[in-house]
SEKEDREN-584545 format. One record per atom (N, C-alpha, C): residue number from 1; residue in three letters; atom name; y, z, x negated. Coordinates in Angstrom, 1 decimal. Atoms other than C-alpha are relative to their C-alpha. Last residue first. Layout:
// SEKEDREN-584545
+--------+-------+------+--------+--------+--------+
: lodren : marse : bavo :      y :      z :      x :
+--------+-------+------+--------+--------+--------+
:    NUM :   ALA :   CA :      Y :      Z :      X :
...
+--------+-------+------+--------+--------+--------+
//
This chain:
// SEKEDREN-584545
+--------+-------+------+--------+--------+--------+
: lodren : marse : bavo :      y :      z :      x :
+--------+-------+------+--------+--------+--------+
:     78 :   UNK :    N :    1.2 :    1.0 :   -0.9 :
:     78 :   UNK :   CA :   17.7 :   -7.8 :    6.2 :
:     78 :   UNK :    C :    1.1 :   -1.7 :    0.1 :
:     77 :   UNK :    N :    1.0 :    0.8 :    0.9 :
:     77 :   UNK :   CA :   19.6 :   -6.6 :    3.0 :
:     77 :   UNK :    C :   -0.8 :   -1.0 :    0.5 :
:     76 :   UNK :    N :   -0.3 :    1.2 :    0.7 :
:     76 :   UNK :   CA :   22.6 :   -5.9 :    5.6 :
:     76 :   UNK :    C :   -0.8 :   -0.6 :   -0.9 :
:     75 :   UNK :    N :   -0.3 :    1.4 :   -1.1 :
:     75 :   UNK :   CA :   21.0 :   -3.5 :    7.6 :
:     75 :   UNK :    C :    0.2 :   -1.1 :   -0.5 :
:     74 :   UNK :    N :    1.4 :    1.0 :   -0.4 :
:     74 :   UNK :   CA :   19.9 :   -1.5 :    4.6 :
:     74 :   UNK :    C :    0.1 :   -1.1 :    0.9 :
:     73 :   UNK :    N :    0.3 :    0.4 :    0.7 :
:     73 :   UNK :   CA :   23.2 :   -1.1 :    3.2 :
:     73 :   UNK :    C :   -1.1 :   -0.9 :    0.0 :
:     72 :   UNK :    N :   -0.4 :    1.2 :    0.3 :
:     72 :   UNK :   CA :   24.2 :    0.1 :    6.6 :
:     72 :   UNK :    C :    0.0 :   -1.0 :   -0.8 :
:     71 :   UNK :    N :    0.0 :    1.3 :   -1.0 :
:     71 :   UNK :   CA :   22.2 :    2.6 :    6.6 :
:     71 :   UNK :    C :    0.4 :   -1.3 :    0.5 :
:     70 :   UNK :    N :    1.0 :    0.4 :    0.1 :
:     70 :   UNK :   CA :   23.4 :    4.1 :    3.2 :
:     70 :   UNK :    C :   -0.7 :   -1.3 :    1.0 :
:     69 :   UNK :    N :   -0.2 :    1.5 :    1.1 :
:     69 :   UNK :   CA :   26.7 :    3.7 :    3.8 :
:     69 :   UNK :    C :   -1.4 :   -0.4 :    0.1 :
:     68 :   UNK :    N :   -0.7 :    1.6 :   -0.7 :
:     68 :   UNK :   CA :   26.4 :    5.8 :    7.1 :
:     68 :   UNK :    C :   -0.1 :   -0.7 :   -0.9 :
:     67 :   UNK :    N :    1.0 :    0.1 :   -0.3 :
:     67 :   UNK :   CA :   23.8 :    8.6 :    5.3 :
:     67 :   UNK :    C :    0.6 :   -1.2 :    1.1 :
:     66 :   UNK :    N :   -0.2 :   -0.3 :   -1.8 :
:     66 :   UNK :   CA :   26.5 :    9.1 :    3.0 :
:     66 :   UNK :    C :   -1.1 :   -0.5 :    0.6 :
:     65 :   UNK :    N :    0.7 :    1.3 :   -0.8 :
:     65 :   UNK :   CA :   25.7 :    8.7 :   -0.7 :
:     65 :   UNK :    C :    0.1 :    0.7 :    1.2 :
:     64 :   UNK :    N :    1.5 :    0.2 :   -0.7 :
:     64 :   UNK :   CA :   27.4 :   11.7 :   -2.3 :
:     64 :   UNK :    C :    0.1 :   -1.3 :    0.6 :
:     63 :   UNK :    N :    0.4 :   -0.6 :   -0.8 :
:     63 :   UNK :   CA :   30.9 :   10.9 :   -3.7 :
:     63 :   UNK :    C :   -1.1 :    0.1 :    0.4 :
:     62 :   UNK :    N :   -0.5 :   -1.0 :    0.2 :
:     62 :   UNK :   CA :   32.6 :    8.9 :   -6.9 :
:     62 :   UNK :    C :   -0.9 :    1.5 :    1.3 :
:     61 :   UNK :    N :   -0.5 :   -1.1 :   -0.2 :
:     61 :   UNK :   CA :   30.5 :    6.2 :   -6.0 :
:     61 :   UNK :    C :    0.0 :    0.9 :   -0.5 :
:     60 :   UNK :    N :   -0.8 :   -0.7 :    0.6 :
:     60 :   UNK :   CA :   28.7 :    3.0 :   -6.8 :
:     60 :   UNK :    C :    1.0 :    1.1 :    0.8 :
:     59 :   UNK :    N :   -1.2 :   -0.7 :   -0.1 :
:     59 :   UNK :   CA :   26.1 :    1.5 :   -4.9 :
:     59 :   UNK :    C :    0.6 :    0.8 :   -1.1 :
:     58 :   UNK :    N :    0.2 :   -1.2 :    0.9 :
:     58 :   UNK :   CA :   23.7 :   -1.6 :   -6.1 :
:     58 :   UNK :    C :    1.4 :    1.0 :    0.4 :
:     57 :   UNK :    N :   -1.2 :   -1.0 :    0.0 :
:     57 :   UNK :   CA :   22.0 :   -3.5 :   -3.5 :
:     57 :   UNK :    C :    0.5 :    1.0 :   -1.1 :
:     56 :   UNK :    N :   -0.7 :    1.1 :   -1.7 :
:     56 :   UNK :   CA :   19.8 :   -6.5 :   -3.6 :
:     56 :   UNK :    C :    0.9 :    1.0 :    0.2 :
:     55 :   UNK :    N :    0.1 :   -0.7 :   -1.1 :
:     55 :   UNK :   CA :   19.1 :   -5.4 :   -7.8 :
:     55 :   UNK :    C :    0.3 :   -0.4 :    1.6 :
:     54 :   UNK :    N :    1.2 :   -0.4 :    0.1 :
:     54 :   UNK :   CA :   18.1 :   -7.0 :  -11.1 :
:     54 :   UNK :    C :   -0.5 :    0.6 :    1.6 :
:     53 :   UNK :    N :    1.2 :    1.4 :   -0.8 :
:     53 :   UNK :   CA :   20.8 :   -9.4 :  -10.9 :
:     53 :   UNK :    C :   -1.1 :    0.7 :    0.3 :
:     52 :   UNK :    N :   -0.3 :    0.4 :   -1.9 :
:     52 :   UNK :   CA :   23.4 :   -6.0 :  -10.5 :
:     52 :   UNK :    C :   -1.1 :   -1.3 :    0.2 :
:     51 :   UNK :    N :    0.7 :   -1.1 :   -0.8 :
:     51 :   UNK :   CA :   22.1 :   -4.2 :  -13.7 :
:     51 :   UNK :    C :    0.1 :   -0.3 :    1.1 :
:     50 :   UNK :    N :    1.4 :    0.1 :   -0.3 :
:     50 :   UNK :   CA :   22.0 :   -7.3 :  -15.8 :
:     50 :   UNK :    C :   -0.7 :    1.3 :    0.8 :
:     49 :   UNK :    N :    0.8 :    1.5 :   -0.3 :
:     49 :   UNK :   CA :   25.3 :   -8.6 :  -15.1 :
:     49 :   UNK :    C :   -1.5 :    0.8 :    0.4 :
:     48 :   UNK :    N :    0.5 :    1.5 :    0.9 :
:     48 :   UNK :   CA :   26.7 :   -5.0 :  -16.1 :
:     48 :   UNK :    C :   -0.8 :   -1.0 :    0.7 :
:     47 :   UNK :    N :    0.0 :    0.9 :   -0.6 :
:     47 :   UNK :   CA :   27.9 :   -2.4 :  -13.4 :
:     47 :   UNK :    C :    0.2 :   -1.3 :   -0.7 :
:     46 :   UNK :    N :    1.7 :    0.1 :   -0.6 :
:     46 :   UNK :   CA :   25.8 :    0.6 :  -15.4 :
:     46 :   UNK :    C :    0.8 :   -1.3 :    1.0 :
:     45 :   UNK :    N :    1.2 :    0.1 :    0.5 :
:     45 :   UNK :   CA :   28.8 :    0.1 :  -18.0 :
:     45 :   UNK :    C :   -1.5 :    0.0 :    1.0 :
:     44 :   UNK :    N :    0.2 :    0.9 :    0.4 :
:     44 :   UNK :   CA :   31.3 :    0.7 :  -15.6 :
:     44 :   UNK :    C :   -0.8 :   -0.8 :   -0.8 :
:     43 :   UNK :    N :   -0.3 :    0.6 :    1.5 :
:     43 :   UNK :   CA :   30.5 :    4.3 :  -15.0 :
:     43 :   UNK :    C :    0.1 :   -1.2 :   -0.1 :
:     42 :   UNK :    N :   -1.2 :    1.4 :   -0.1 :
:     42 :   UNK :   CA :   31.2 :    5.1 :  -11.3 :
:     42 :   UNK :    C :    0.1 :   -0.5 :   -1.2 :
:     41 :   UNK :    N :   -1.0 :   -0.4 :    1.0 :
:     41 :   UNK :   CA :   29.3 :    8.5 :  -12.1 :
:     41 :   UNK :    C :    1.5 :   -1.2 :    0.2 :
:     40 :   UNK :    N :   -1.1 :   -0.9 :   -0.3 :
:     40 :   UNK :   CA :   27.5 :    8.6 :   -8.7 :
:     40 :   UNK :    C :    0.8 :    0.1 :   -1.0 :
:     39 :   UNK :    N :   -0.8 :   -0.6 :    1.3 :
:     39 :   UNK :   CA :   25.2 :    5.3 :   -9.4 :
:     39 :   UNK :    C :    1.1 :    1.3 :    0.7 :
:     38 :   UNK :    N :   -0.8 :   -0.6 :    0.2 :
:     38 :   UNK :   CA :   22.4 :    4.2 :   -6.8 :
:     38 :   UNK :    C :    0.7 :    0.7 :   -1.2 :
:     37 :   UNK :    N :   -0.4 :   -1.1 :    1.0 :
:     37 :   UNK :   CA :   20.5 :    1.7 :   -7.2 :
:     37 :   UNK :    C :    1.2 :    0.2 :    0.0 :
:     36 :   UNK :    N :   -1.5 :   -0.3 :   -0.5 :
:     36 :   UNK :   CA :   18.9 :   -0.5 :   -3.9 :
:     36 :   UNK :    C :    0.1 :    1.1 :   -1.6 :
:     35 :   UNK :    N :   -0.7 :   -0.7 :    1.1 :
:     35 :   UNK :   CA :   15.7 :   -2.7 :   -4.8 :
:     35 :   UNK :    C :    1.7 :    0.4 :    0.2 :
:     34 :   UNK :    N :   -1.3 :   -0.2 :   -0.1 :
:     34 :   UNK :   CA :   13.5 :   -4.4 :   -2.2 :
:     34 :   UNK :    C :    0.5 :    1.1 :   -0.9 :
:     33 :   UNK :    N :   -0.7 :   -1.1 :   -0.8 :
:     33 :   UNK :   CA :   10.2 :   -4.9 :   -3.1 :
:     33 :   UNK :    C :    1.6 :    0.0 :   -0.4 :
:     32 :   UNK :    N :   -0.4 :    0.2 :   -1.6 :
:     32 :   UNK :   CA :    9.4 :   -8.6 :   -4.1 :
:     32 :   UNK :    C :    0.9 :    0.8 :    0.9 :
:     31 :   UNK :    N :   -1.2 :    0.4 :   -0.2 :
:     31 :   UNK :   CA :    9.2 :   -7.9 :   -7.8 :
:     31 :   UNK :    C :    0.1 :   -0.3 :    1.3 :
:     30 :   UNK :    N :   -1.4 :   -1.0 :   -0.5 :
:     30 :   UNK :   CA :    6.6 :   -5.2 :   -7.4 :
:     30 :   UNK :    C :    1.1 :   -0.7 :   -0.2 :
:     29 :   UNK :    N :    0.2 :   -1.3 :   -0.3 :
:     29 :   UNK :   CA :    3.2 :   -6.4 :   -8.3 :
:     29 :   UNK :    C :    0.6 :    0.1 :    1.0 :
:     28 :   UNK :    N :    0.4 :    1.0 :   -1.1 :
:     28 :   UNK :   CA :    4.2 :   -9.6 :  -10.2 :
:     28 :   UNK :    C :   -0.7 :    0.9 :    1.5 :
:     27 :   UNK :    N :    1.6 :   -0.1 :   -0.6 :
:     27 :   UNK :   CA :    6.1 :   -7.4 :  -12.1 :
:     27 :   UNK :    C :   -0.3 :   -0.9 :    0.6 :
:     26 :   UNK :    N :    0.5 :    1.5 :    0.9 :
:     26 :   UNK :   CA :    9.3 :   -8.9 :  -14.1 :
:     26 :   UNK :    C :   -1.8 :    0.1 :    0.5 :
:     25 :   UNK :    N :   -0.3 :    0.9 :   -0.3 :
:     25 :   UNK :   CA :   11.5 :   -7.2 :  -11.2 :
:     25 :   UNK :    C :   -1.3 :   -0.9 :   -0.4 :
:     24 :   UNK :    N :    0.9 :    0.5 :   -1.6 :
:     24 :   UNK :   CA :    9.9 :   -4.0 :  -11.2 :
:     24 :   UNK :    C :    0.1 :   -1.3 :    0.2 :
:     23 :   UNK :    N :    1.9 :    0.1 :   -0.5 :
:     23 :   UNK :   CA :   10.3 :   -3.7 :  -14.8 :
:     23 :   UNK :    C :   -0.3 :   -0.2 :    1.1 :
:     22 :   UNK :    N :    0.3 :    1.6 :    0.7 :
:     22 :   UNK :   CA :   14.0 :   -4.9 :  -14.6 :
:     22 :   UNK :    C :   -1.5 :   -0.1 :   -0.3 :
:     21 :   UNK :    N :   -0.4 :    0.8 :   -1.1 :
:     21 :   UNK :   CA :   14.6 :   -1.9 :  -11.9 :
:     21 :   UNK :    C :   -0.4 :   -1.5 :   -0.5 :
:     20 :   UNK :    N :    0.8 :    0.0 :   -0.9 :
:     20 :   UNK :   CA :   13.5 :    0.3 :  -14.1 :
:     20 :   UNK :    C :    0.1 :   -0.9 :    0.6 :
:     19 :   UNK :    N :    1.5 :    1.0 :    0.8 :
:     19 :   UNK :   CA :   15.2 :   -0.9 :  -17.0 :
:     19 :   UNK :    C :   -0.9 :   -0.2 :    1.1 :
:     18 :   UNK :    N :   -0.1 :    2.1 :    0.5 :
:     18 :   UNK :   CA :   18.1 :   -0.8 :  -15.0 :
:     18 :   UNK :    C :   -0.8 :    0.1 :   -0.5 :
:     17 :   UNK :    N :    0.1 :    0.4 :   -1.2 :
:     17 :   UNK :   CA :   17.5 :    3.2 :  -13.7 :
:     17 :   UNK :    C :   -0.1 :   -1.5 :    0.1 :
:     16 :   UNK :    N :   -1.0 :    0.2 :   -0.5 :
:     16 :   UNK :   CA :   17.1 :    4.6 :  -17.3 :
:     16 :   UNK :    C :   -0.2 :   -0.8 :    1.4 :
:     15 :   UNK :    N :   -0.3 :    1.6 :    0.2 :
:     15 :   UNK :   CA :   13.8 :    6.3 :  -17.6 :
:     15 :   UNK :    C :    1.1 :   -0.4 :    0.5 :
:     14 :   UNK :    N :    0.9 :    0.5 :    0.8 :
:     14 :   UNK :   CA :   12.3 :    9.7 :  -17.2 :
:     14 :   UNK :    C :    0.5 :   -1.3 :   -0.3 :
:     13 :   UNK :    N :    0.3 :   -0.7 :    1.6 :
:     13 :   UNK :   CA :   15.5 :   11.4 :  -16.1 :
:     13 :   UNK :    C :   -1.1 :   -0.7 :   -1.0 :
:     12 :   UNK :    N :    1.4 :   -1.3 :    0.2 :
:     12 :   UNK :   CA :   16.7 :    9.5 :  -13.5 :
:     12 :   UNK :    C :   -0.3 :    0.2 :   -1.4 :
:     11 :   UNK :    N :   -0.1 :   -1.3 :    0.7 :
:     11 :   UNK :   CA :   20.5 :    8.5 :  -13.8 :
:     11 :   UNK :    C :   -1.6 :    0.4 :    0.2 :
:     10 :   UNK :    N :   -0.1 :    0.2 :    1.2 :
:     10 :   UNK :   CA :   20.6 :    5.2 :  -11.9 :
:     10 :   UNK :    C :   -0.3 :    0.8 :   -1.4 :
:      9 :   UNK :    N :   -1.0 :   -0.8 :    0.7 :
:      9 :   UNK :   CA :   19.0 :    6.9 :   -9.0 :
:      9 :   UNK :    C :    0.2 :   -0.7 :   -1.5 :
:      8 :   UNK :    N :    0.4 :   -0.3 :    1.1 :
:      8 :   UNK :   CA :   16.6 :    4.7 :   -7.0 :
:      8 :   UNK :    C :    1.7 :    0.4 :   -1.3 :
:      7 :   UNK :    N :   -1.2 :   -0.6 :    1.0 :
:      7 :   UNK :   CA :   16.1 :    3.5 :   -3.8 :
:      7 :   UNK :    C :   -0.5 :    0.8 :   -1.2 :
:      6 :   UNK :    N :   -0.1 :   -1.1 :    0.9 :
:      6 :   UNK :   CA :   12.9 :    1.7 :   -3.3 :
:      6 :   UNK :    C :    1.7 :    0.1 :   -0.1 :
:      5 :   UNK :    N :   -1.2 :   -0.1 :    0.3 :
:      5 :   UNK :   CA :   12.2 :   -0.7 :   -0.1 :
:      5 :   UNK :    C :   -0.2 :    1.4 :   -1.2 :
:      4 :   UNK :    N :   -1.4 :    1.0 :   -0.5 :
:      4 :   UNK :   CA :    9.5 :   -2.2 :    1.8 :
:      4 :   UNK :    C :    1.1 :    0.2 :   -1.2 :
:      3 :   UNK :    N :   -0.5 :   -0.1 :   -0.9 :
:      3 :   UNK :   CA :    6.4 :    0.1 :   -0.2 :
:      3 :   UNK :    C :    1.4 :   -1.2 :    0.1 :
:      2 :   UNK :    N :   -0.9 :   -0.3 :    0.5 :
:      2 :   UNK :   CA :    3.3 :   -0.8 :   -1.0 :
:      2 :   UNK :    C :    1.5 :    0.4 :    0.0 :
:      1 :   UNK :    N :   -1.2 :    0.0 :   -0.8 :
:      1 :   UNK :   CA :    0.0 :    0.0 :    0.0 :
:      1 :   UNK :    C :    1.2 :    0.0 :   -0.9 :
+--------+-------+------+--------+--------+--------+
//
């Protein structure tokens, strides 16, 4: 089983969140699933070329993830 959709914290601890996201891509596995990454620092550096081709949504903010952006993030990927 796999799943529709992964969010995914640019910041996790075990692994930066773009590589992640560039391994799921180059899977044959897991490039299909949908890919949202979240950033809270607003660092420019994580909004490089190769962190946004990798992704169908990538949010930035200074504030928690709202549970309005979020859902509507998803609406829009359909």
């Amino acid at each position: 089983m796999q799943p529709d959709l992964i969010l995914l914290d640019i910041e996790i601890p075990i692994k930066e969140g773009h590589r992640l996201c560039r391994e799921l891509r180059e899977s044959e596995q897991t490039k299909d699933i949908k890919l949202i990454l979240i950033n809270n620092d607003n660092n420019p550096m994580h909004k490089s070329w190769d962190v946004l081709k990798s992704t169908d949504f990538y949010f930035a903010t200074k504030n928690p993830l709202s549970k309005n952006n979020l859902i509507q993030s998803l609406s829009d990927l359909d």
